[in-house]
C-alpha positions as CSV (number, residue, x, y, z in Angstrom):
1,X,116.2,83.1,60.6
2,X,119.2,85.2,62.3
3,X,117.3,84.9,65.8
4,X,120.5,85.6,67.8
5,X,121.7,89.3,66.2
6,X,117.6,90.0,66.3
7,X,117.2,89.0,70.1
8,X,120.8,90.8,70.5
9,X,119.1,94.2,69.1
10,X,115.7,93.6,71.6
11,X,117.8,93.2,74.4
12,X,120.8,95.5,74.1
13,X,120.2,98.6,71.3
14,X,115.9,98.6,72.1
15,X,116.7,98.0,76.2
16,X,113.1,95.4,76.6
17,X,113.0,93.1,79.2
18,X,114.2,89.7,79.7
19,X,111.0,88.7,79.8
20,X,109.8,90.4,76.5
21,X,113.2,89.1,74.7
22,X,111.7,85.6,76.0
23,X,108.6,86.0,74.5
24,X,109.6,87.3,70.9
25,X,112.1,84.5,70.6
26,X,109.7,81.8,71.6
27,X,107.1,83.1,69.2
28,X,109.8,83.1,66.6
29,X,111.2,79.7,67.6
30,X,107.4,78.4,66.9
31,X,107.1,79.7,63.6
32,X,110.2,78.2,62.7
33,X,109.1,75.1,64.1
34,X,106.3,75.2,62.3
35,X,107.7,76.4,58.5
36,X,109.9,73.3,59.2
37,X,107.8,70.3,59.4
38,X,105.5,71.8,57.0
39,X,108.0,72.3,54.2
40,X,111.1,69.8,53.3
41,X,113.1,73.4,51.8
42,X,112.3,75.2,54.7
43,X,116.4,76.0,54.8
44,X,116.9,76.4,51.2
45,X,114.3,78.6,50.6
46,X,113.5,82.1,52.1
47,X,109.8,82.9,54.5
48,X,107.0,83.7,51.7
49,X,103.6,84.8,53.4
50,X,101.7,81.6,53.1
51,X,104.0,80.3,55.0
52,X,103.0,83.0,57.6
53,X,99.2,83.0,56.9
54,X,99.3,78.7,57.1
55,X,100.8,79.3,60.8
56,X,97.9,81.5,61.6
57,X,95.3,79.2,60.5
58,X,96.9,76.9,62.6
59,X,97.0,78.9,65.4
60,X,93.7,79.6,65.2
61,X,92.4,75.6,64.9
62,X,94.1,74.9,68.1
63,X,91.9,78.0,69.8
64,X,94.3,81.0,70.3
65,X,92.7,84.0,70.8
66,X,93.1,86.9,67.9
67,X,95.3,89.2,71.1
68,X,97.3,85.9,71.1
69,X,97.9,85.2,66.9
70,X,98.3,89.1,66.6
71,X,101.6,89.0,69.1
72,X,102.9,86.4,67.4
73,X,102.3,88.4,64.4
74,X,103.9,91.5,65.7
75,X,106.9,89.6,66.9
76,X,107.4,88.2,63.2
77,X,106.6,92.0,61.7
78,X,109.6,93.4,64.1
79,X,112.1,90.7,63.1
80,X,111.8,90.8,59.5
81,X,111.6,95.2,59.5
82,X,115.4,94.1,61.7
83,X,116.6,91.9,58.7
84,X,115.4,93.7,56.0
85,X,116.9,97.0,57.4
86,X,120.5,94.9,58.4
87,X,120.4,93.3,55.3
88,X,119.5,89.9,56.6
89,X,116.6,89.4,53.9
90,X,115.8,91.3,50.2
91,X,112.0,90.9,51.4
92,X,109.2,91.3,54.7
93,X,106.9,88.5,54.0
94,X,104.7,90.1,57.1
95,X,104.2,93.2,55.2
96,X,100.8,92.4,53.9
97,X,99.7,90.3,56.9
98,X,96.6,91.6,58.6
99,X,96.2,91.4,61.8
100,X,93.4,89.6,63.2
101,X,90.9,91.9,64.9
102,X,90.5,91.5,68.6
103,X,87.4,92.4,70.7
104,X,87.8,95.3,72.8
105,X,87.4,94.5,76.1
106,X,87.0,97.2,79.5
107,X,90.0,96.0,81.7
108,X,88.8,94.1,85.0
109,X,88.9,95.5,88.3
110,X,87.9,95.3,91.9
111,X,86.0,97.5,93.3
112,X,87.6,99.5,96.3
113,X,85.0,98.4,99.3
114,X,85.9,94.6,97.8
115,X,89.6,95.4,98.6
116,X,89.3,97.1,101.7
117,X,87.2,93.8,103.1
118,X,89.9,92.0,101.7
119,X,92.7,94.1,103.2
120,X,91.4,95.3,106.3
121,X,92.4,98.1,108.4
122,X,95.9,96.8,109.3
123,X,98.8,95.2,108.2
124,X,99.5,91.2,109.6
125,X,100.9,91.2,112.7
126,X,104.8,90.9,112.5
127,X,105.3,88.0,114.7
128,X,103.1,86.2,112.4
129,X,104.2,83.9,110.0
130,X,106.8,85.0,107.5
131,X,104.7,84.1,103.7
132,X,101.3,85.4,105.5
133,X,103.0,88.6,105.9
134,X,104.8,88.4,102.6
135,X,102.1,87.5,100.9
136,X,99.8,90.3,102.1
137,X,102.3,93.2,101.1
138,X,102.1,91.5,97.5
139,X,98.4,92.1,96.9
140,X,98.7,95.0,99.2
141,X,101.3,96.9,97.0
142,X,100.0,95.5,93.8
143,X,96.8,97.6,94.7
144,X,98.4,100.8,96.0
145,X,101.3,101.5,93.7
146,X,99.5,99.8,90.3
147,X,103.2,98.3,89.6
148,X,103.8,95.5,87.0
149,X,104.0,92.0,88.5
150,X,107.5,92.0,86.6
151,X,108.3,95.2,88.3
152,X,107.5,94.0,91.7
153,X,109.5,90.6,91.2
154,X,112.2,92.1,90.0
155,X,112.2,95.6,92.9
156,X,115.6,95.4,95.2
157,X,115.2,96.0,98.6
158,X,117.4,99.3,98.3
159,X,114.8,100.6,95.8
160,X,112.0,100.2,98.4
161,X,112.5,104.1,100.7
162,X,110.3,103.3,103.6
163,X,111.0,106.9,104.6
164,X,110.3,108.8,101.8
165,X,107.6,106.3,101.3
166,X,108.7,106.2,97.4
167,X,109.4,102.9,95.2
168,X,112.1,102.9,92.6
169,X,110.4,101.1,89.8
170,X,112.1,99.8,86.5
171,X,109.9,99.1,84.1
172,X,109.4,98.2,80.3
173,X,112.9,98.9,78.0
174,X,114.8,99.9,82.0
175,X,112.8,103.1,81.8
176,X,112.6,104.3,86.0
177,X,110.1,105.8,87.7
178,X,109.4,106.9,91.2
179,X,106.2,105.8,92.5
180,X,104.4,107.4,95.7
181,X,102.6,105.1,98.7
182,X,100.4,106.3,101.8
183,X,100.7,104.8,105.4
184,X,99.2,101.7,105.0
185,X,101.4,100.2,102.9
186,X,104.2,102.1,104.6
187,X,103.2,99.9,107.8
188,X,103.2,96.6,105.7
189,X,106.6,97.3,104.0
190,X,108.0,97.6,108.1
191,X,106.3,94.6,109.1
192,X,107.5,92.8,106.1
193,X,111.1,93.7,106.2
194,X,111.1,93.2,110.2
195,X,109.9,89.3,110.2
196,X,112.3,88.8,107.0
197,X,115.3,90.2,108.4
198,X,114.5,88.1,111.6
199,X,114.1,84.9,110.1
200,X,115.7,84.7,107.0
201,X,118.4,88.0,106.9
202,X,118.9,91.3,104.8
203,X,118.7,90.1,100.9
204,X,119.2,92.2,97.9
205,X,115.7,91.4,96.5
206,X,112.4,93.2,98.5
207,X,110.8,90.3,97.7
208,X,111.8,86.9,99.0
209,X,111.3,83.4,99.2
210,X,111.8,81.2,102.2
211,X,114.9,80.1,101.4
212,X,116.1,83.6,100.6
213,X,115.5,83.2,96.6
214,X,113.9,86.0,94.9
215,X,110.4,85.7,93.9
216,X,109.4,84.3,90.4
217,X,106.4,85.5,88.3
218,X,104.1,82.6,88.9
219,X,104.3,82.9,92.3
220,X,103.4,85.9,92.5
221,X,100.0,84.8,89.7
222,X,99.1,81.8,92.6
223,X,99.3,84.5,95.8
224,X,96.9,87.4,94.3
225,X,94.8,84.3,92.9
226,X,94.3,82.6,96.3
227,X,93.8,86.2,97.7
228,X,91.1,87.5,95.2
229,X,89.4,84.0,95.5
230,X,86.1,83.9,97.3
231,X,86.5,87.8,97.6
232,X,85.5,88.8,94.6
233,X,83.3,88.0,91.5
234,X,85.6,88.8,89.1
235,X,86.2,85.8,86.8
236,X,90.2,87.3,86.3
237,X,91.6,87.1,89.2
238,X,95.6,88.1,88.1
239,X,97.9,90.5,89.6
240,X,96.9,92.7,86.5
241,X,93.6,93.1,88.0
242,X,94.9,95.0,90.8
243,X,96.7,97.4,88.6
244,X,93.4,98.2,86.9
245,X,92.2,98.4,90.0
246,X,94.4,100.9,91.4
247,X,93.7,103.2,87.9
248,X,90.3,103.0,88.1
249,X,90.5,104.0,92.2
250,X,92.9,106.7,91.2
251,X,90.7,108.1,88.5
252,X,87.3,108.0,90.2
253,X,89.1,109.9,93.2
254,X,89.8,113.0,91.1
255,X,94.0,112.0,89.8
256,X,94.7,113.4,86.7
257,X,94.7,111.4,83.9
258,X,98.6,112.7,82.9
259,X,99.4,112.1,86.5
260,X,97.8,108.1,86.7
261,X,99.8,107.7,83.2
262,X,103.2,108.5,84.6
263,X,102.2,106.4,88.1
264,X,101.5,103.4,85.8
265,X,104.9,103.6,83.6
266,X,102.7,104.4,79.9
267,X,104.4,105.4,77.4
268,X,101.5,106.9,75.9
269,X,98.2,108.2,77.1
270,X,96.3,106.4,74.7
271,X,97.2,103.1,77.1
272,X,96.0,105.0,80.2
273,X,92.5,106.2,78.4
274,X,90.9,103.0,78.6
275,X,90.3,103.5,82.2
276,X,88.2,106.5,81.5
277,X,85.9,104.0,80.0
278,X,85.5,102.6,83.2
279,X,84.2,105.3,85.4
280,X,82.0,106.7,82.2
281,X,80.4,102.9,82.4
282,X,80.3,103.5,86.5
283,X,78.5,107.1,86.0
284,X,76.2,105.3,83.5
285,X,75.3,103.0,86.1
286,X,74.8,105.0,89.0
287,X,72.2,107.6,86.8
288,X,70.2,104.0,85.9
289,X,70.2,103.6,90.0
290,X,69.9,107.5,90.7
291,X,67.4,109.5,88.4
292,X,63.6,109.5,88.3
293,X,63.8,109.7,84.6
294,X,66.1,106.7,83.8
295,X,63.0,104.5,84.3
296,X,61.3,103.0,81.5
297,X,57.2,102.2,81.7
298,X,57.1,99.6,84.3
299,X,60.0,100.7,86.6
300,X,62.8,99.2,84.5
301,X,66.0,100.9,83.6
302,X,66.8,101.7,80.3
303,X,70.0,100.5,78.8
């Protein structure tokens, strides 16, 4: 497998991120892995698709999920579509592959009276310490812009316009987008940026470590964890929670569903939808509580 030109193409001619380009080549790097211990001609002979559907049986005896096998799948289906159409490979051995079905599930969220006991009415202090304040901007701007955790991580202090109270965002394959934020945050960001220019100096990144690093993904996984934890009785408790979070707030407040899409960085609107599922499932619940004629004989809602 040609994984360099293929992870070349991701990167450079299809502009995904890093990250993404990560991703694909590990899940190509595993099937590799995998086609070579189980066959001694592995590099004489070219991928046939048992040697595909044998990987996903074995992906699915050590417990991956179908979302999980149907990546992995997708990250094959891309490369081999690249080397068939570069001339890499006379066949797609993937073309036939199914991919596994996966369970629709309503994205989590919190609800916005669980945030605001989490948040308060202010920002920390700004002669308190330097990660307290750090890490309450993190969940606070996770929940009020709906960025990506990648997006965050990755924002430059120059992109953050306390004045305009705007966010330059770069998002999946570079594509930029403005995002807007109201005064609370707007109060964080200053406190922020006034106890880390005091005690460790202007950096390039927004978002720092103590040591003046930039902040790294799984960092950024252990604050909103410790933060949602206790708070809520949500069993995810990611930084993706807080951007369904902020979509559902944004919906059930009257935004328009074009308007939410472009806030959130979807390419389509069939990605921003699902979130009407969620207030349709909140209406539902608040006729059960609400009208005389949701109750079944006995005083018990119907489903």
């Amino acid at each position: 497998m040609k994984l360099g030109l293929f992870l070349q193409y991701l990167r450079y001619e299809k502009n995904f991120s890093s990250y993404t380009v990560l991703c694909y080549k590990n899940d190509l790097m595993q099937f590799d892995d995998f086609r070579r211990r189980e066959r001694d001609d592995a590099e004489e002979m070219p991928v046939e698709p048992d040697d595909i559907r044998n990987w996903v049986v074995s992906l699915s005896e050590k417990g991956l999920s179908a979302r999980s096998i149907g990546r992995k799948i997708s990250s094959l289906r891309s490369y081999f579509r690249f080397a068939l159409a570069r001339g890499l490979s006379d066949t797609n051995p993937v073309a036939d592959i199914r991919l596994p079905k996966v369970r629709k599930e309503l994205p989590s969220f919190v609800r916005p009276e669980e945030m605001q006991h989490l948040l308060g009415d202010s920002c920390v202090e700004v002669d308190g310490d330097f990660v307290a304040v750090r890490d309450h901007l993190i969940v606070e701007m996770l929940y009020q812009t709906g960025i990506r955790r990648a997006e965050l991580v990755s924002l430059a202090d120059a992109a953050v316009d306390n004045t305009a109270r705007e966010i330059k965002v770069r998002g999946k394959r570079n594509k930029e987008r403005i995002v807007p934020y109201g005064a609370g945050l707007c109060d964080a960001i200053a406190a922020y940026r006034q106890v880390r220019n005091r005690e460790i100096g202007k950096t390039e990144a927004f978002f720092v470590r103590e040591n003046g690093e930039p902040l790294y993904s799984g960092l950024v996984y252990r604050v909103v964890r410790r933060a949602l934890d206790g708070e809520v009785t949500l069993r995810k408790r990611s930084p993706h929670v807080l951007r369904h979070s902020f979509a559902s707030a944004m919906l059930n407040n009257g935004a328009g569903l074009n308007s939410v899409k472009e806030l959130l960085g979807h390419s389509s609107l069939a990605s921003t939808e699902v979130y009407t599922h969620i207030t349709f499932e909140e209406l539902k619940q608040y006729y059960k509580q609400a009208h005389p004629r949701a109750l079944k004989k006995g005083g018990h809602y119907g489903n």
